[in-house]
N, C-alpha and C positions, 0 to 999 in steps of 0.2 A: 504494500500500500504506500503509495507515495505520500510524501510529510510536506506541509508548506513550508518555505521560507520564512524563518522567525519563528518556528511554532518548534519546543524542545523536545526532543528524541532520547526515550530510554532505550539505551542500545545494550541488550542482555545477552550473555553466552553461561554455559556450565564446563564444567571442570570434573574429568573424572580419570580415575584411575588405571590398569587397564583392565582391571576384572570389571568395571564399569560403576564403578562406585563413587558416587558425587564426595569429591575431596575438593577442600583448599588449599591449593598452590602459593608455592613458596614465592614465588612472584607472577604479578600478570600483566600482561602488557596490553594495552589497547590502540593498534593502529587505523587509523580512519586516513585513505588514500582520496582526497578532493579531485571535483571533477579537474581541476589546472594542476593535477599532477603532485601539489604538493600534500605532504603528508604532516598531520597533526596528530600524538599521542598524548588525548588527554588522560590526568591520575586516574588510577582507577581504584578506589576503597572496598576495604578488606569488607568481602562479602558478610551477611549478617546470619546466612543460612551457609554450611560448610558447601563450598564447591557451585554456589547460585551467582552471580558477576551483574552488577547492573552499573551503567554509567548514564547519566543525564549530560545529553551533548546539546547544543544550539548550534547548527550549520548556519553557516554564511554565505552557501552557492548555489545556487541551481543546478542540478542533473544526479547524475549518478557518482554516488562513492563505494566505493570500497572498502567495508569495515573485514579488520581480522584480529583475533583474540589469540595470544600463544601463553602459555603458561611455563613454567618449572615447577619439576618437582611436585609432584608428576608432570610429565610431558604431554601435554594436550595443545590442541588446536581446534582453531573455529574458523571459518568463513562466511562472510553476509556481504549484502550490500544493502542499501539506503539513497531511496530516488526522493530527491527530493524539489516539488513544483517552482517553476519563475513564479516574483510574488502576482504576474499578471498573467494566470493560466489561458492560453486562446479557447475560452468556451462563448457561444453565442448566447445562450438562456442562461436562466438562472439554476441554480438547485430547487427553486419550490416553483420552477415551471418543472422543473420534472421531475416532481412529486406527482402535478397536477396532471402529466401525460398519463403516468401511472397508475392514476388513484389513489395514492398512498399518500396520506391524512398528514398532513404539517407537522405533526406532535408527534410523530413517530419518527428518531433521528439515528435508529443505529444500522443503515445503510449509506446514512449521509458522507461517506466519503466512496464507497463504491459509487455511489449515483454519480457523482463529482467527475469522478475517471472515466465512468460514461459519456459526462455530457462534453466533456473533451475530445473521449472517440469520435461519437457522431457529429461534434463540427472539423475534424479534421475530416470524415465520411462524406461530407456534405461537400469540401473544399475542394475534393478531388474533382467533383463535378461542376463546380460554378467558382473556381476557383477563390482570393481571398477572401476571408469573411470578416474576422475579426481583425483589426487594424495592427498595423505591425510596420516595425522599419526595416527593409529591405536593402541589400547589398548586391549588385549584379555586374559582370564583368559582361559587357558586350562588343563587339566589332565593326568600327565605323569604317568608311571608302564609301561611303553612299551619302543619297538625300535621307536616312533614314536609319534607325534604331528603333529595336524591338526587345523590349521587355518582359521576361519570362514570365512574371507573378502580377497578375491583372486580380481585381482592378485597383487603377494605379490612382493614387487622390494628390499625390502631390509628388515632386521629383525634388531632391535637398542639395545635390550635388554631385559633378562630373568632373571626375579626375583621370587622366592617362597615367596607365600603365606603368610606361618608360616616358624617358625625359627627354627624347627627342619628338615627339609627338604634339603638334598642333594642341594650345588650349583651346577649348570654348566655354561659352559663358553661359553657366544654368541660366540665367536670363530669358535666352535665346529660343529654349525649349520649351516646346507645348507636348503634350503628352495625348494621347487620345485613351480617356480612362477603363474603356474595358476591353481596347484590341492592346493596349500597351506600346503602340506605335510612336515614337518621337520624332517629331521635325523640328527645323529649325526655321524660325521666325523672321530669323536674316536672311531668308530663302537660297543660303550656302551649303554645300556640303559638309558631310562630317569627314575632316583627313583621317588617312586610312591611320591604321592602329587600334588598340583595343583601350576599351575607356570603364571605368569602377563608377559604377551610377549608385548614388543612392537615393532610395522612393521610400514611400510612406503606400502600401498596399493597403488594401481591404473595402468595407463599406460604412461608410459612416450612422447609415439607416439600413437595419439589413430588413427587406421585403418578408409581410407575413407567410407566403407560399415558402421557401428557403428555411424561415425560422420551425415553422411548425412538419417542417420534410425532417429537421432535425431529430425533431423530439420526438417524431414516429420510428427512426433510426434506433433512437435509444430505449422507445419502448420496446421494440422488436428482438435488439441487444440482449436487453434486461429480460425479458422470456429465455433466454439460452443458460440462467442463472437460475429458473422458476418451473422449465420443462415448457414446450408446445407440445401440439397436437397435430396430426394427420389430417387430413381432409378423407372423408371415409371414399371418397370417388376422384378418378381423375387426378390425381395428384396431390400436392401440397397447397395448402391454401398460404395467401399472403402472409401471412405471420409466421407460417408453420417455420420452426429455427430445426427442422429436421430434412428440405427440399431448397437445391438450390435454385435464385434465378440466373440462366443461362449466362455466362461468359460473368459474373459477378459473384460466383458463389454464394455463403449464406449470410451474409452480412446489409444488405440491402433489398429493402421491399420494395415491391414494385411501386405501390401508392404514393410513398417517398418519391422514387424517380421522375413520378408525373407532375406532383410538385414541384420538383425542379427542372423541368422540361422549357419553361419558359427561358433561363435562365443560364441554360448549357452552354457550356464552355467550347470553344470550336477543339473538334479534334474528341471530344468525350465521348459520352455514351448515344448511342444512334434512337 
């Protein structure tokens, strides 16, 4: 289960013998490997139960670490890791819209961090077809020699800055660029070329208003999800019914309902799903 940013992690291992007998080790050491590589061993105090290890950490980075536990005397080892979320997760709804997808009553919160890591699946689910959703700053290496630049991650709300490659390359001036926000196409306003070389753009993607078809395709996504965790059902004839999390749909596997899809039909991405 991933942890947020800011929120304290008890990071627990056991200690035992080799006949398997929970002992306390004559030292134990706690390394936690951060996602930039560097490595923090915070103390770690002498267990209160023989051979039980608990440490209270507060991470300071987003992604994945790598926690490991080694002991003496006896010789034991542990292995974990600990993912832990940016403080600004790309989800398009909230957690108590998808309560309300699901029916599952506000006052009821001991799913509320599974539900959370769903409703992040299905807006990255959602992304794949109507590309960005949730607003975000974008870094892009692309290839000028033309009237023209095209930006992989649409839609594009705003362009922050273009810088070449190498140092022998023609500047131009963000000024100059007009973006076209959902094909991601750039031109230039001084109706010049871009010189040839390869140029580091950076944009600000996504939607600022994201359309209620798009939002609620989402939360059908994650209801459909969230059945893979509660068991479907068969359709007794002809096949799998929409929901059913046991029949796929063609070339998509079982991860996307069709009723979602048509939600997002208005809204597809060139080159997606037909």
């Amino acid at each position: 289960m991933p942890f947020d940013l800011g929120r304290t992690v008890r990071l627990t291992a056991q200690c035992r013998d080799a006949g398997g007998t929970l002992t306390t080790a004559a030292a134990a050491v706690l390394t936690i490997t951060q996602p930039d590589g560097v490595n923090v061993t915070p103390a770690v105090p002498a267990p209160g139960t023989p051979g039980q290890y608990s440490v209270d950490w507060l991470p300071t980075q987003p992604g994945l670490h790598q926690v490991r536990w080694t002991f003496t005397t006896p010789a034991d080892a542990y292995t974990d890791v600990l993912d832990v979320r940016p403080a600004a997760p790309p989800a398009m709804f909230s957690l108590a819209d998808a309560k309300r997808q699901i029916n599952m009553p506000a006052e009821v919160t001991r799913d509320d961090d599974e539900l959370r890591e769903w409703t992040v699946s299905a807006t990255r689910a959602v992304e794949y077809f109507v590309g960005a959703i949730v607003q975000r700053t974008v870094t892009s290496i692309v290839t000028g020699g033309g009237f023209a630049l095209v930006l992989p991650t649409t839609p594009v709300i705003a362009i922050t800055s273009i810088d070449a490659v190498t140092d022998i390359q023609q500047f131009v001036d963000v000024a100059v660029l007009a973006a076209d926000p959902i094909t991601g196409v750039i031109d230039r306003t001084d109706g010049l070329a871009f010189p040839p070389g390869r140029y580091r753009i950076a944009y600000t993607a996504g939607r600022r208003v994201i359309p209620a078809n798009i939002s609620k395709a989402g939360q059908l996504i994650l209801q459909h999800l969230w059945r893979t965790q509660r068991g479907g059902s068969r359709a007794s004839t002809g096949g799998g019914e929409d929901y059913s999390v046991t029949e796929p749909i063609s070339g998509l596997g079982y991860a996307t309902p069709n009723r979602a899809l048509q939600l997002l039909q208005p809204d597809n991405e060139p080159g997606g799903f037909a």
